[in-house]
C-alpha positions in Angstrom: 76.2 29.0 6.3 73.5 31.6 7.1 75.4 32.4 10.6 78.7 33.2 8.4 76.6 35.3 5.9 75.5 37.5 8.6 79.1 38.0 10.4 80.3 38.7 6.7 77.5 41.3 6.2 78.0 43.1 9.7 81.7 43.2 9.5 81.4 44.6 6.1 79.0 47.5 7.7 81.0 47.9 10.3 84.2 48.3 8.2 82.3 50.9 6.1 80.7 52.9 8.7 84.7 53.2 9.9 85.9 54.4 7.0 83.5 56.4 5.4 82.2 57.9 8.8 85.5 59.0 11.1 85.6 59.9 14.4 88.9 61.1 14.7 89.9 58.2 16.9 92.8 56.3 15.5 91.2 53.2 16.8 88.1 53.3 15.1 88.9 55.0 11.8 92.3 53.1 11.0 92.8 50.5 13.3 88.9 48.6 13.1 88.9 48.4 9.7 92.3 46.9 9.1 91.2 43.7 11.7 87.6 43.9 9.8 89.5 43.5 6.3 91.1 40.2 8.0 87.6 38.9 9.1 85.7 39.8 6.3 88.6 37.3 4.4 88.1 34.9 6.9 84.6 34.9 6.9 84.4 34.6 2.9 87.1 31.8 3.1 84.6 30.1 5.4 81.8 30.4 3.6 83.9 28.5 0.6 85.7 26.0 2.8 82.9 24.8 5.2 84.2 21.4 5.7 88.0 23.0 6.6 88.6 23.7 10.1 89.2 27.7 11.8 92.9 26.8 11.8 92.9 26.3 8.3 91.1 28.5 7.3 92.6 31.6 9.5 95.8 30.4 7.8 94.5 30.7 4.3 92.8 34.0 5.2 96.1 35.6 6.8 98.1 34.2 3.7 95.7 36.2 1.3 95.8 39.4 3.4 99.4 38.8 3.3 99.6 38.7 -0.4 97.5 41.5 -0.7 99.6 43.8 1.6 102.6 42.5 -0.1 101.5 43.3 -3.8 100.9 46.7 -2.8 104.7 47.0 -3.0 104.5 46.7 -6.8 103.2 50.2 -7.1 100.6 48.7 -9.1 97.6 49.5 -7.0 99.2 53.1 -6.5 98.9 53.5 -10.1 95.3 52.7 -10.1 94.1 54.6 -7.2 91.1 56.5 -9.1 89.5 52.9 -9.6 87.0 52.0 -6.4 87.7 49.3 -6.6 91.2 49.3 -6.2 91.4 52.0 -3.9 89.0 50.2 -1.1 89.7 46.3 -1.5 93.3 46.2 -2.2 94.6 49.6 -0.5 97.3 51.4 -2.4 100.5 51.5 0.0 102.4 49.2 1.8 102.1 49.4 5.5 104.0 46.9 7.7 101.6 47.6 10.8 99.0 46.0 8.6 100.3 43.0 9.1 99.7 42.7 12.6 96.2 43.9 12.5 95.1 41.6 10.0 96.9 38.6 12.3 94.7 39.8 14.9 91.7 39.9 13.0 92.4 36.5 11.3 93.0 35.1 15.5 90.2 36.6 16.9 87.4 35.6 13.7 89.2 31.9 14.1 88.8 31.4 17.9 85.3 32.7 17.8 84.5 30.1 15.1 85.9 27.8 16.9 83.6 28.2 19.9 80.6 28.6 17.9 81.4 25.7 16.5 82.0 23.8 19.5 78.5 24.6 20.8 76.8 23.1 17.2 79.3 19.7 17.7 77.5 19.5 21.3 74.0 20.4 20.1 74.7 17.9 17.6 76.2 14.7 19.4 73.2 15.1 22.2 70.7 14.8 19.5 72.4 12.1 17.6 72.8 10.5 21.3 68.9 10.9 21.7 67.9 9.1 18.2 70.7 6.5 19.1 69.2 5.4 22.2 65.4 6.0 20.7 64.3 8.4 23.7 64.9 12.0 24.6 67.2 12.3 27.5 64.4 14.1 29.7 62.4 11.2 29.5 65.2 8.8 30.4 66.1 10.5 34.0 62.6 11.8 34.6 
């Protein structure tokens, strides 16, 4: 949980430090923070669902950026730009582009949670292996 508290709190930073500080490189002030947006949802999906695995939850997390994108066709967050809150969580236009960045986003948090995850499930079955057989491994072949 702490590891996924951390990525969330980084990628948060990072998103911020995109937007609020521009470079006047399409990449990093438009582009970074639309695949952040994705990750951060990820990342707070995970954090809920800790049991669920990264398919699961990359496809909850890219239907949620989906719905966001797609209610900003009701001209309702338009109308309330002047709220912060509004104007930085839900965005205020539509932009079909979005879409793929926050697939990308959703693809690259999900793989890498996978891996990270596969490392643990290792970590894991040698110890479990170790207390199964009632001696550590190193003193078995050594």
């Amino acid at each position: 949980m702490f590891r996924l508290l951390l990525a969330l709190a980084v990628t948060v930073a990072l998103g911020l430090a995109s937007r609020l500080c521009p470079a006047g490189w399409y990449l990093w002030d438009k582009v970074l923070g639309e695949i952040l947006y994705a990750v951060a949802a990820y990342l707070a999906l995970a954090m809920l669902l800790v049991r669920k695995r990264p398919l699961f939850i990359a496809t909850m997390a890219f239907a949620c950026c989906l719905a966001v994108e797609f209610f900003k066709l009701t001209g309702i967050p338009a109308e309330y730009h002047h709220m912060f809150l509004v104007r930085w969580f839900l965005g205020m236009t539509f932009s079909p582009i979005n879409i793929g960045y926050y697939f990308l986003g959703v693809t690259l948090i999900a793989f890498a949670d996978f891996a990270s995850r596969g490392s643990k499930r290792a970590e894991k079955t040698g110890e479990n292996r170790e207390v199964i057989h009632g001696q550590s491994t190193r003193n078995a072949t050594g």
